[in-house]
N, C-alpha and C positions, 0 to 999 in steps of 0.2 A: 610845415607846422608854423602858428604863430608865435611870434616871439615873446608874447605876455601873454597875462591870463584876462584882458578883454576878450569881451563878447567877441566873437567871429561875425564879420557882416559883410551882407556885397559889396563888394566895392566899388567905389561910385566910376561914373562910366569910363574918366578921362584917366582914372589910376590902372584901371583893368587893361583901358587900351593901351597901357604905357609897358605896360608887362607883358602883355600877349606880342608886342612890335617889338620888345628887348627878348624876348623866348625866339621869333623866327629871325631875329636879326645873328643872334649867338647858334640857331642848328643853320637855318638856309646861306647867309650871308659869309658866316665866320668858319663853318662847317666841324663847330665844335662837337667835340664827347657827348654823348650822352648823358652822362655821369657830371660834367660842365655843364651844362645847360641846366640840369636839373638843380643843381647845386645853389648857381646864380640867380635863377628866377624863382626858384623856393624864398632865397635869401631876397628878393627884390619884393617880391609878393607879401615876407613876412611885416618889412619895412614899409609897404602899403597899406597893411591894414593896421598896424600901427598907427600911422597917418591921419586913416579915415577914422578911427577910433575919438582922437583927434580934431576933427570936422576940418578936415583939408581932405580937398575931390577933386585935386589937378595935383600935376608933380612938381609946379611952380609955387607949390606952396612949404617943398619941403626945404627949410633950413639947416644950419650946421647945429644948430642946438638943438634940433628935431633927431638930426643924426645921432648925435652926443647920445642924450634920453633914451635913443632907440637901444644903441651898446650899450648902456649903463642898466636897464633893464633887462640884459639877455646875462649880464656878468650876477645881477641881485639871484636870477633865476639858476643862478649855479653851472651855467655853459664854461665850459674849461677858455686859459686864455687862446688857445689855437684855434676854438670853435670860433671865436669872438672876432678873434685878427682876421680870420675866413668871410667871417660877415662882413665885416668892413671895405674888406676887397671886392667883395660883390657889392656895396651901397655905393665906393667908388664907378665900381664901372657902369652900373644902374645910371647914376646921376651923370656922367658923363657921355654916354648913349642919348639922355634926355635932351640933353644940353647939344648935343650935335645937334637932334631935331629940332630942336628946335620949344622944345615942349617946356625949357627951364629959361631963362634968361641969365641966370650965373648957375653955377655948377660949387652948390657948398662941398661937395665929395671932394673937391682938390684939398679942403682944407681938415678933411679927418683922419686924425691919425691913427695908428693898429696900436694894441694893448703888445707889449714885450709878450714874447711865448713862454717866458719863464729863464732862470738863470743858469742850470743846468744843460748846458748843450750839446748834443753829442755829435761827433763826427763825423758819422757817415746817414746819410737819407735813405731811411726800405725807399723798397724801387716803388710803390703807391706813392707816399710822398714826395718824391722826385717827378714824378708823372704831374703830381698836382702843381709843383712849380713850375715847369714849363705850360701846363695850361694854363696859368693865370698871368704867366708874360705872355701868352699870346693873348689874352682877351685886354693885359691892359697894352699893348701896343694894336687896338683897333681902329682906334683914332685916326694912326696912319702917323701920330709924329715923330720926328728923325731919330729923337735919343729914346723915344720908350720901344721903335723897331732897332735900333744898334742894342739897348739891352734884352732883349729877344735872341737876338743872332751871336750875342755873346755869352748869355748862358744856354742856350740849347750845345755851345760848338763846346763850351767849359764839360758839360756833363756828356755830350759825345762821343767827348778824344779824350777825357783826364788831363788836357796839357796845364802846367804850370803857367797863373796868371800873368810870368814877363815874357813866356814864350806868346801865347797871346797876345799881348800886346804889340810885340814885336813882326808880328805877320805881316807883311805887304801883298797887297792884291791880288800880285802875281803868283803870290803862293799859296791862292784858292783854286783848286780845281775841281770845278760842281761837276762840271760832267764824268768825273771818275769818282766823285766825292771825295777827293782827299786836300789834307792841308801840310803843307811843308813848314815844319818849325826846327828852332835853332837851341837846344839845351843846354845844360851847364856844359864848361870845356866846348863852346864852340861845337859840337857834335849835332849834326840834324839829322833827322828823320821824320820819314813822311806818316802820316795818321789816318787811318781813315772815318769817316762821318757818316749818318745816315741819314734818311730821306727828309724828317723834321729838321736837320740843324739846316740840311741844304735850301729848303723851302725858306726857314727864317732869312739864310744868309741870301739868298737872293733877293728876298724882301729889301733888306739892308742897303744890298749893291744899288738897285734900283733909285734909290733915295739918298746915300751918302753924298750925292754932292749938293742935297741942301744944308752941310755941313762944313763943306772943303770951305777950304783958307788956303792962305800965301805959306800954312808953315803943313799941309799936308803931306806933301809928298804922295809914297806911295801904299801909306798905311792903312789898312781894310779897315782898320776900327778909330773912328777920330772922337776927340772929346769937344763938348758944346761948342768951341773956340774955335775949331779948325784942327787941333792940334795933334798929332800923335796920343791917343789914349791912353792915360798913366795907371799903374796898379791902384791905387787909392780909391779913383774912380767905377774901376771895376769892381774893387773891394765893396764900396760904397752901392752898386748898383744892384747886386746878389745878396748882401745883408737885406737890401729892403725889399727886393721883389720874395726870396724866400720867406719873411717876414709878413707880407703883406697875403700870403698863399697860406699863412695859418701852420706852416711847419715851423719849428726852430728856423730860428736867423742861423745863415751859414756863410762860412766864408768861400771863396771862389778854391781854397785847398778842399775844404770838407768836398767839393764836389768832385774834383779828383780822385780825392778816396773814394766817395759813392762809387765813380764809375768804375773804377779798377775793379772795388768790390763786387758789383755788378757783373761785370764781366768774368769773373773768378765763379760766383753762381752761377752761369748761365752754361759752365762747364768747359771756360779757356782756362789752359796750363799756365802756369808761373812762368813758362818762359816766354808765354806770347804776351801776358802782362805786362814783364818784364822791357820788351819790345816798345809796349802802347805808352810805356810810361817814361820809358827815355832814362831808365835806369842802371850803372854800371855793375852792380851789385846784385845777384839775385836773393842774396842776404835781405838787402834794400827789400826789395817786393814781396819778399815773405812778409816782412813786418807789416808792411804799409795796408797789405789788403786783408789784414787779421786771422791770417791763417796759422790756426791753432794746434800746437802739440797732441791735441786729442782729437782734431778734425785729420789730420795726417795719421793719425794712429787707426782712427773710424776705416779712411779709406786701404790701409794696408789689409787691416783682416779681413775687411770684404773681398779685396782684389788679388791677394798675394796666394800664392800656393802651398806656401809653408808657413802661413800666419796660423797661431793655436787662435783655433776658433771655438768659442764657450759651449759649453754643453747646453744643451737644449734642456 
């Protein structure tokens, strides 16, 4: 759909071609969603005829203040601020695809920023919305650069496993095992346990592998995940890198706990017990794990009458 109430018109040839090469780039190249694809080239398409509306008919003629106009008329038109933060993430990736080919000569997308999703946050992501954040750290790590594939492979492995951001960070190489997909980490008290991961985080993290040493330094060692410097990756970092990709994905900003939650929760819906939760989450308490995955006095009470033999069950 377009994103104002201009006239709808062709678009002029070199805008058309820039979006039909960003559409097989994001299904052939990247092997994205359907549901991605359609998302982003809606949103790249709506941003183009915007443009041509405009009398700009190349993609080098789109600026940051072209961009700005563009969101700031989809906010006048009543788009909620997640629809908007959505869009933005796709005029990113749009203008950055461009700019690879060559099609832009600077890339104003680096400098537009996403509208806050609102102040009300809540903790845990439905599983659509978690889906939609790992799809938009895979499209903006298409580039191929070091820190935007390291936060790829750190929130796919965050929403995975549930592990706690210092256990993360504290992973060394050694305690990735892709061919079994599992990760050995170290929780409170000294206590580890192994995790296991599935086929997206492994796919991201061997992205990562592949690449992390155009990151190593003299203070790496042996740690999977380094920050810009070289450095053993610090939680702030990670904090830092989850607020904004979730953010930039049009969902509530969240932090690397909230995704924790999600996955526990996750897992608790997909019909794992508390005590194999309990397990994933590296928790001494299964006190702990009731709370944390929101399970409810009357969702325990739900499942006894269904399942129990001696539950009084209502009359019909």
């Amino acid at each position: 759909m377009p994103a104002t109430h201009d006239k709808v018109r062709e678009l002029p040839a070199a805008l058309a071609q820039a979006c039909s090469g960003f559409e097989s780039y994001l299904r052939d190249e990247r092997g994205r969603s359907a549901h991605t694809v359609r998302a982003y080239v809606g949103d790249a398409r709506s941003l183009c005829e915007f443009s041509a509306a405009r009398e700009i008919d190349g993609p080098d003629g789109l600026s940051l203040a072209l961009l700005r106009n563009w969101l700031s008329t989809l906010t006048r038109d009543g788009r909620s601020r997640a629809t908007v933060a959505r869009r933005a993430a796709s005029a990113r990736a749009f203008t950055a695809w461009c700019t690879r080919r060559g099609l832009m000569s600077t890339n104003p997308g680096e400098r537009l920023a996403s509208p806050k999703a609102g102040s009300q946050l809540p903790t845990v992501l439905d599983q659509s919305a978690a889906a939609r954040v790992m799809e938009h750290a895979a499209v903006a790590s298409d580039d191929g650069a070091p820190v935007a594939v390291r936060d790829r492979a750190i929130i796919e492995l965050l929403y995975a496993t549930g592990v706690r951001v210092s256990e993360l960070c504290a992973i060394d190489v050694r305690d990735l095992e892709l061919d079994r997909r599992t990760v050995r980490v170290t929780g409170k008290g000294d206590k580890k346990r192994v995790v296991p991961f599935g086929l997206p985080a492994s796919r991201a993290i061997t992205e990562w592998l592949t690449i992390r040493g155009d990151l190593v330094g003299t203070r790496s060692g042996q740690a999977a995940f380094l920050g810009a410097r070289g450095g053993r990756i610090d939680p702030r970092t990670v904090r830092e890198s989850v607020h904004r990709l979730t953010a930039q994905a049009g969902v509530p900003s969240v932090s690397p706990h909230a995704l924790r939650h999600s996955a526990a929760t996750h897992v608790l819906e997909g019909g794992a017990d508390l005590r194999a939760v309990q397990e994933l989450l590296g928790h001494s308490s299964l006190a702990t794990t009731q709370r944390y995955t929101h399970v409810s006095v009357e969702r325990l009470r739900t499942t006894f009458v269904q399942a129990h033999p001696r539950s009084v069950k209502p009359e019909d």
